[in-house]
C-alpha positions in Angstrom: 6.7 -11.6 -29.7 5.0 -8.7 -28.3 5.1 -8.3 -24.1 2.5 -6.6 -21.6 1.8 -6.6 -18.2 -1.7 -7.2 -17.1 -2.4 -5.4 -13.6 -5.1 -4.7 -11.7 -6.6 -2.5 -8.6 -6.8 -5.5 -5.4 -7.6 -4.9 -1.6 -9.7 -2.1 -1.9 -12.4 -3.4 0.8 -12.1 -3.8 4.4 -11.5 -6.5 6.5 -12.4 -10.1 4.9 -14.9 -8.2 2.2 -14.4 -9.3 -1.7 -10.9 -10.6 -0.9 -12.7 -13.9 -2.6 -13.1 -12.0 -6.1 -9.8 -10.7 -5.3 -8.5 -13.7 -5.3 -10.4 -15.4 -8.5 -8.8 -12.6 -10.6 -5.6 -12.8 -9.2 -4.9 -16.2 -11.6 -5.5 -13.8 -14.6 -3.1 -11.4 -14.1 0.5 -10.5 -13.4 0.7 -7.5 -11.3 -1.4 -6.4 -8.4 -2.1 -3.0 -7.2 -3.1 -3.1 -3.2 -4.7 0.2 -1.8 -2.8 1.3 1.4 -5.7 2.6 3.3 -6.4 6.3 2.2 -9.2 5.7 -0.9 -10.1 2.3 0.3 -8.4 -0.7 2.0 -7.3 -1.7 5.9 -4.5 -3.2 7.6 -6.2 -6.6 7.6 -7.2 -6.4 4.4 -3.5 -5.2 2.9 -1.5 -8.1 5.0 -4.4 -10.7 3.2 -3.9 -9.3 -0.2 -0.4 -9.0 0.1 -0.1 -12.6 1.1 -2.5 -13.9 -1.5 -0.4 -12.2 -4.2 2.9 -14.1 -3.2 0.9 -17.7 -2.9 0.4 -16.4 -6.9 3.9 -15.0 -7.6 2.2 -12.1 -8.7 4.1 -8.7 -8.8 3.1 -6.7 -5.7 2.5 -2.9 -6.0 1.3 -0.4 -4.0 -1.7 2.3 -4.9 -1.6 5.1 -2.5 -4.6 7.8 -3.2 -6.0 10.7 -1.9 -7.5 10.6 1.6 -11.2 10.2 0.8 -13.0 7.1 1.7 -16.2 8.6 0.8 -15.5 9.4 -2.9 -13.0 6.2 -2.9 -10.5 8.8 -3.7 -11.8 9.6 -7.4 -13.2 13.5 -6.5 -10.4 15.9 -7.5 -8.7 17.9 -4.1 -6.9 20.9 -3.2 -3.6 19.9 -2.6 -0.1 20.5 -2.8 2.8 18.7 -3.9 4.8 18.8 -0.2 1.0 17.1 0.7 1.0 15.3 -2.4 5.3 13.4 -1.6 3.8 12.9 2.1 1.1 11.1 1.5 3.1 8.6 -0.9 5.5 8.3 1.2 3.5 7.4 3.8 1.3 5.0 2.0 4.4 3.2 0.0 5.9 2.6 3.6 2.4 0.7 5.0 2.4 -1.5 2.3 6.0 -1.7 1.7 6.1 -3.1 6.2 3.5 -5.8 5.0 5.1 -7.2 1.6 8.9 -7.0 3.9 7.1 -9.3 6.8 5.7 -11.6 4.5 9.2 -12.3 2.5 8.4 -10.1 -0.5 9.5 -7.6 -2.4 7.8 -4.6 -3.8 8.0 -4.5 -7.3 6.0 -0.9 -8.4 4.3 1.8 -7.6 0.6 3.2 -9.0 -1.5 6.3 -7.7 -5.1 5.8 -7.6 -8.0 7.5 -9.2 -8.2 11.8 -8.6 -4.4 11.4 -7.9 -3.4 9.5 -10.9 -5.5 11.7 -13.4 -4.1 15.1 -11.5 -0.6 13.7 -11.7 -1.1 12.6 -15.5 -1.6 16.4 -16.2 -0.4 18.4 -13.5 4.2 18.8 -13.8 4.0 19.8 -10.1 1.8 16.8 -8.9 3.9 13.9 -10.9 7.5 15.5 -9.8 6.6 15.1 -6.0 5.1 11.6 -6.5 8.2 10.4 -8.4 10.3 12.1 -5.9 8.3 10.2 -3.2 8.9 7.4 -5.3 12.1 7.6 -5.6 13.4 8.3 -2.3 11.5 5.4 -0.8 13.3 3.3 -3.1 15.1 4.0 -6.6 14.3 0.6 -7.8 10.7 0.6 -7.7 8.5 1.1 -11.3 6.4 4.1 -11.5 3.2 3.2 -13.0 1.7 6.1 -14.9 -0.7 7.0 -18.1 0.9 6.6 -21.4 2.3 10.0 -22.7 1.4 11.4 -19.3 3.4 14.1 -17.2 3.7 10.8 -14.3 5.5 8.9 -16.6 8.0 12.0 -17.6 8.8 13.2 -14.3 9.5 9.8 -13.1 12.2 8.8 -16.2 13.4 12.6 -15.2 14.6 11.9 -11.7 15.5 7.9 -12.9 12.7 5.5 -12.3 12.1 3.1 -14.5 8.6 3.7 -15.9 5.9 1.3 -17.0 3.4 3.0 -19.5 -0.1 1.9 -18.4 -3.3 1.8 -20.7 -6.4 1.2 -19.7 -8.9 -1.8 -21.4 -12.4 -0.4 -20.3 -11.7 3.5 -20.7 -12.4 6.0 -23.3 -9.4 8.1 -24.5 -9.7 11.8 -25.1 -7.8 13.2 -28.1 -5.1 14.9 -26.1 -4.3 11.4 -24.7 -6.7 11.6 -21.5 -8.7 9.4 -20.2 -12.5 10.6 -20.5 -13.4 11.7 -16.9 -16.1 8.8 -15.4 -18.8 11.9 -15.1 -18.8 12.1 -19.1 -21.2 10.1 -21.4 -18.9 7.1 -22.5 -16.1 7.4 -20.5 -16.6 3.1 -20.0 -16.6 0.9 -22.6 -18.7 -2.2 -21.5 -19.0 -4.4 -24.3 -15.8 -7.3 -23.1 -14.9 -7.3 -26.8 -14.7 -3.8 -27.8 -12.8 -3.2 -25.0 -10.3 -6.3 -25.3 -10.0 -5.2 -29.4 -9.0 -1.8 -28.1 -6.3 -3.0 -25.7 -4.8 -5.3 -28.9 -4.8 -2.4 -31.0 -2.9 -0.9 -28.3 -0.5 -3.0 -27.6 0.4 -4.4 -31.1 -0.3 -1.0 -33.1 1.0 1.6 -30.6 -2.5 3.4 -31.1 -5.8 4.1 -29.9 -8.7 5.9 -31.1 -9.8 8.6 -29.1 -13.8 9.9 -28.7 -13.0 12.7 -31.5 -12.4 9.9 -33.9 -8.8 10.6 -34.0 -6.0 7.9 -33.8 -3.5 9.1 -30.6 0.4 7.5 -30.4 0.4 5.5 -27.0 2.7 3.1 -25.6 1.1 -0.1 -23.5 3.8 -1.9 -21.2 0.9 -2.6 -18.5 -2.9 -3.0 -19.3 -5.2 -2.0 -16.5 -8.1 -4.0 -15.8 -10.8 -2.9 -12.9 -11.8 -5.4 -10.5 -14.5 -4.1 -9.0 -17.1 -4.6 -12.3 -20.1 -6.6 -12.2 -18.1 -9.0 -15.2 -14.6 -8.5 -13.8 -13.7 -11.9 -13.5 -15.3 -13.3 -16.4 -13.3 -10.4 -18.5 -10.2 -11.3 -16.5 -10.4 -14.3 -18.0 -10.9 -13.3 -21.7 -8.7 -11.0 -21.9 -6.1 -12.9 -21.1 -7.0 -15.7 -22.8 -7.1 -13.4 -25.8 -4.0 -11.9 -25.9 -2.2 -15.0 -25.6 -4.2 -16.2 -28.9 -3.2 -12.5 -30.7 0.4 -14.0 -29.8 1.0 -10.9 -27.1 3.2 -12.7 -23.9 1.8 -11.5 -20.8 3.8 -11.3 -17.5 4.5 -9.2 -14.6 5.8 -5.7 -15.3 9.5 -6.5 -13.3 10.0 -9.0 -16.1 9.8 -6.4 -19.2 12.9 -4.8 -18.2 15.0 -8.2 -18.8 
């Protein structure tokens, strides 16, 4: 039977703001990545999230970005890679205090939006954040884009690596995701997007905008929770895989 991991972007509000849809879309899926207060996200709203995953036993991760509340940390920044470790560091640490006091333990790590994409091309960018990473703690998953220079530089230095996919993006024929600026770069229609993320995970393929099939690898499906449908389409896709016979379950699990 085929096995993926279904995760998706929590906490990133402030104080008691949409930590109800939070919650409804927690039941759907099996790994949860909580902002740590750069892009988006608060200590109140971290410690709530945090707590609402356990009550789920869903696998906690945290999603440090670039500091930019304004752009919600998807506009692109200078930056270099001693900036780039700190920042992680730094981030990992205030989620990690909040998942420790509540009896948890961290299970993975995901950057979020500009970061991710820069990391997913950039050698310098991904080395630093696995190095952050992995000097927090060696045991922690790095999340990172399927073929991506994330997910190398993190099984370089010896962290496991989950590849991630993503259910409502557009793929790029070098592997990319289509930036959000671009026509297309979102699919909308629930089953065009839940077809793509079967094809995905049974097929190891994707078709990209230049009508070419790409190799990828899906151990973790990203779903965005912040869509005017997101918890309806929580709810179909993983009703869907189940039928397409695809086991769904938190990331920690796929490495047993």
């Amino acid at each position: 039977m085929y096995r993926v991991d279904l995760n998706c972007d929590m906490g990133e509000s402030f104080g008691a703001y949409r930590l109800g849809a939070d919650e409804d879309i927690l039941e759907y899926v099996t790994s949860a990545n909580i902002a740590c207060g750069f892009h988006a996200g608060d200590p109140t709203t971290m410690r709530k999230t945090v707590i609402l995953a356990l009550e789920k036993g869903i696998g906690i991760g945290a999603h440090p970005g670039l500091p930019d509340l304004i752009g919600f940390g998807r506009r692109n920044m200078e930056i270099s890679p001693q900036e780039v470790f700190d920042m992680v560091v730094y981030q990992i640490g205030a989620l990690y205090g909040f998942v420790k006091a509540e009896g948890g333990i961290l299970q993975h790590v995901k950057p979020h939006g500009a970061l991710y994409n820069m990391a997913a091309k950039s050698s310098e960018l991904s080395e630093a954040i696995a190095h952050a990473v992995y000097k927090v703690d060696s045991e922690l998953i790095l999340f990172g884009l399927s073929g991506s220079e994330l997910v190398k530089s993190g099984k370089s230095i010896g962290l496991r690596t989950a590849s991630e996919v993503f259910a409502d993006r557009t793929y790029q024929q070098d592997g990319l995701l289509t930036p959000r600026r671009q026509p297309n770069a979102l699919i909308t229609d629930d089953q065009k997007a839940i077809d793509q993320v079967i094809l995905m995970v049974k097929e190891g393929k994707v078709l990209s905008q230049q009508g070419v099939d790409i190799a990828i690898q899906a151990d973790t499906i990203c779903i965005h929770g912040d869509g005017a449908h997101a918890l309806s389409f929580a709810r179909k896709i993983r009703e869907q895989l189940i039928n397409s016979e695809i086991n769904v379950q938190a990331v920690m699990d796929l490495f047993y």
